[in-house]
Every structure is written in structure tokens, then in C-alpha cells.
C-alpha positions, -999 to 999 in steps of 0.1 A, spaced: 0 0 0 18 32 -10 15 68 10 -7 97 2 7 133 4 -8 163 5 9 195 -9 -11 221 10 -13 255 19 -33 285 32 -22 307 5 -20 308 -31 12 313 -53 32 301 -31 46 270 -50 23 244 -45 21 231 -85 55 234 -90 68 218 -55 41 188 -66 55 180 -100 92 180 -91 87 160 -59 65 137 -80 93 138 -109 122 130 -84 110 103 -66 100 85 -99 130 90 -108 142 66 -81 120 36 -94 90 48 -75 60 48 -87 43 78 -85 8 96 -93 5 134 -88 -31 141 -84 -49 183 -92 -69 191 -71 -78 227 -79 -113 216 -96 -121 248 -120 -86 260 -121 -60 232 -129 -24 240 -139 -8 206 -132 -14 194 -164 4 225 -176 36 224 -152 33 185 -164 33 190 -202 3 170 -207 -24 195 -213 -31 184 -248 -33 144 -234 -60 153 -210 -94 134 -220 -112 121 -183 -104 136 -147 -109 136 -116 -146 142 -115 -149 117 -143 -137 87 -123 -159 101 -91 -191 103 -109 -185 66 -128 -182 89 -163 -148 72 -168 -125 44 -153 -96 57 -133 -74 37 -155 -88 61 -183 -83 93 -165 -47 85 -158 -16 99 -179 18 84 -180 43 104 -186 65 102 -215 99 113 -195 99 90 -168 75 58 -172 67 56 -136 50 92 -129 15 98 -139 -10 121 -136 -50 123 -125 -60 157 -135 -80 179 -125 -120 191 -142 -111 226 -153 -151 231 -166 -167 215 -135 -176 228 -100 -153 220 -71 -186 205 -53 -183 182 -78 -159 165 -54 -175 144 -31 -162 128 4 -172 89 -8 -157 98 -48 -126 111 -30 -123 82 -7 -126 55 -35 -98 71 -55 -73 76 -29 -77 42 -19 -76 25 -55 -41 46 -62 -30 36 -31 -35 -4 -41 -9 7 -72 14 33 -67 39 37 -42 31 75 -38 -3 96 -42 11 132 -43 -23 154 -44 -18 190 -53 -39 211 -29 -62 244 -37 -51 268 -16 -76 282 11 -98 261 39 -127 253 19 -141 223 7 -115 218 -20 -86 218 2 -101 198 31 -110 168 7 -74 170 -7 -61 163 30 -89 142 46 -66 114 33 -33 118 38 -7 100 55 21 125 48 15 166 43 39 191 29 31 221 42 44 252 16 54 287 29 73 315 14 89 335 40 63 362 47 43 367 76 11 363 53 16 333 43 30 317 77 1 324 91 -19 309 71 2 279 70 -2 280 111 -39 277 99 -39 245 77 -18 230 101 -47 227 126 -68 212 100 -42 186 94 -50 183 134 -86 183 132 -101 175 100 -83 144 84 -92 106 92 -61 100 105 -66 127 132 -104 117 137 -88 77 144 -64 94 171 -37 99 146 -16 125 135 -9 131 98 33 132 96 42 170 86 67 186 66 77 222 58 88 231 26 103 269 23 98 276 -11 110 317 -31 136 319 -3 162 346 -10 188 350 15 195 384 3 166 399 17 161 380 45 199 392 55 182 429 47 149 423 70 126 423 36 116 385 43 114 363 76 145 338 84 143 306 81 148 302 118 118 325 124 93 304 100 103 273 118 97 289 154 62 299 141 51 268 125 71 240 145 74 212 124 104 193 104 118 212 80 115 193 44 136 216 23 146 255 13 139 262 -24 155 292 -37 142 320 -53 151 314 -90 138 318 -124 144 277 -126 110 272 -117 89 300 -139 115 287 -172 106 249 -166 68 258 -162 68 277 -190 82 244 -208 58 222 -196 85 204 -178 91 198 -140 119 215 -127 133 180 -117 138 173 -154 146 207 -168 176 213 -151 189 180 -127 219 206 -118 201 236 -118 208 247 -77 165 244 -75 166 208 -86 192 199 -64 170 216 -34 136 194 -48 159 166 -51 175 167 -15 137 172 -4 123 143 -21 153 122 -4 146 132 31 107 126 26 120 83 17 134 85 53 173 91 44 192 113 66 202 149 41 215 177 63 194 203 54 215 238 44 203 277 41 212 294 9 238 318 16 233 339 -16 218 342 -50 252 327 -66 243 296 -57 265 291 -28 254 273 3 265 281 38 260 271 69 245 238 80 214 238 91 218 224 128 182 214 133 169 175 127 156 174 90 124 159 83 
């Protein structure tokens, strides 16, 4: 039985898409197989990041309401043959998703892939409740401003309070992901430390992506940033991140500057 993930957050543009495809890229990479899941009924852009926007026939909401199989709906990638993806309606309502429809998917792509990776809406609505209710594993996706940690602070109580595993007495394993990070302006004040997200939020730190037109040149492409670049210093970051979330032991390390250089350790336990 493989895990489900959740790539969540309280607020939009913060990296979500992008962190969901080259996590899902990496780790396929490894052998794994993996199925990156959109959420975002109405307003997919998986399917873009993923290149496969013109291979899109069923989603989502077909397999829920029986209009289509699930073995239908799904796309293989042509890069790696062990990452698909399940996209998202982008003409239906998001209360098109329903508790029982989500339920039966999770659990069928559980039976056959080693990793579920479903890309979350942002917000606390109904969309980005169904996307956790089922997760055994959330990454939870903050830039470093006070905005956005907040609302972070926010999602992680509903990871507390509104997923089965915490309704069976169970806590959903947590990650933070620190994503547009520029240690520039942090150094000047402009954005919060890494050191002060973490004392906000309070859970294992998954990665630090930089700030980098990387990510905005593989989009464009259609191409995770995983595959775009392998050495690009953003790929290296999703690549170190996807490592830690298999259990090894990465030392985690803080951007020193836009060069590309990294600095310091990072003394605290990874995730």
C-alpha cells in the first residue's frame, strides 16, 4: 500500500504546482512509482507544469461520478515511465468532489502506486479539506512572509482536526517546505528567516527552495523543474527534499546567496 501526500497551503502562489511536480518527478525517478493528483477543480495548472495539457481526456470528477474508469483518466508520462498524472475538471464545480468519490480514488491509487502526491487548492474550503482528509504525509508550503506563515499556522490545525487520521487518534506526519527563499533579503529584513518560520510553524523542516527563475522557465516548458535542469541549484533543493521525505538522513542547508553558494548547516533534525 503506497502513502498519500498532501501539498497544501493556506495561500495561493506560493509553490504548491511546482513543488508537486518536481517532488512527483524526483521520486519517480528513483524507481518509485508515482501519481501526482490536481486538485484545484475549476482551475487546474498541473497538467500544464506536467506538459500533458493536450493528453488530457477524463479527470478527476470523471472517475468520481462513474463517467470514466480511473485507468482512463490517468496519464503516464513520456519522460519517466513511472510518474503519472490524474487531472483535475477545469469546466466542472469544485462541489463536484465528493467525500465517498474522493475516498474510493485515494484508496484505488494507493493499491498501485507507491506514492499519491495530491496537489492542494489553496484556502480552507471544501476543496482543500477533501485533498487532505486522506493523507498520510503533508507538505506544508510557505514563502517566507508573515502572510503566508500564518496561514500555514492555519492549515496545520486542519491537518489536526479535519483528516481521518486525526479523527482515528492519529496525527498526519508534517513537513515544511520553504519555497522563493532569498537569503539576500532576508539578510536585509525584507523577508522572515528561516529560523523564524520554523519557530512559528514548529514542524520538520523538508527543504529550502531558492528563489530562482528555474522554476517560472521549466513551467513555461511544460517540464518539472526536476527534469529541466537536474543541476540547476532548485533541482538539487527538490531533489535533497524528495530524499529526506523516503526517510534518508540529508542535512538540510540555508542558501547563503543568489550565486548559488550554500552556507551554513542547518543544525536542526531534517524531516
Amino acid at each position: 500500500m503506497g502513502k498519500a501526500i498532501v501539498v497544501t497551503s493556506g495561500k495561493g502562489g506560493v509553490g504548491k504546482t511546482t513543488s508537486t511536480a518536481a517532488i512527483g518527478a524526483a521520486l519517480a525517478q528513483r524507481g518509485d512509482k508515482v501519481v501526482v493528483v490536481d486538485f484545484d477543480v475549476g482551475l487546474r495548472n498541473l497538467d500544464l507544469v506536467m506538459g500533458a495539457e493536450r493528453r488530457v481526456v477524463y479527470d478527476l470528477i470523471n472517475v468520481i461520478h462513474g463517467e470514466a474508469k480511473l485507468a482512463q483518466a490517468l496519464i503516464r508520462d513520456k519522460r519517466v515511465e513511472t510518474l503519472y498524472l490524474l487531472p483535475a475538471s477545469q469546466t466542472r464545480d469544485k462541489d463536484k468532489l465528493t467525500p465517498e468519490g474522493v475516498e474510493q480514488v485515494i484508496t484505488a491509487l494507493k493499491k498501485n502506486f507507491d506514492w499519491v502526491i495530491c496537489d492542494s487548492p489553496a484556502g480552507i474550503e471544501r476543496g482543500p479539506t477533501l485533498a487532505m482528509r486522506h493523507a498520510d504525509i503533508a507538505i506544508v508550503v510557505t514563502n517566507p512572509e508573515i502572510s503566508s506563515v500564518r496561514d500555514s499556522d492555519r492549515i496545520i490545525g486542519l491537518l489536526d482536526a479535519k483528516t481521518v487520521k486525526a479523527e482515528n487518534g492519529e496525527r498526519v506526519e508534517k513537513h515544511l517546505l520553504l519555497t522563493r527563499y532569498d537569503p539576500s533579503r532576508a539578510e536585509a529584513g525584507d523577508m522572515l528567516q528561516v529560523d523564524d518560520v520554523l519557530e512559528i510553524l514548529s514542524i520538520p523542516l523538508l527543504g529550502i527552495i531558492p528563489e530562482s527563475t528555474d522554476v517560472l522557465r521549466a513551467s513555461n516548458l511544460g517540464t518539472p523543474v526536476t527534469l529541466a535542469d537536474r543541476n540547476s541549484e532548485t533541482a538539487r533543493a527538490y531533489y535533497e527534499a524528495a530524499r529526506r521525505l523516503t526517510g534518508e538522513t540529508v542535512p538540510v542547508t540555508i542558501p547563503t546567496d543568489k550565486r548559488g553558494f550554500f552556507g551554513k548547516f542547518f543544525g536542526r533534525k531534517a524531516a
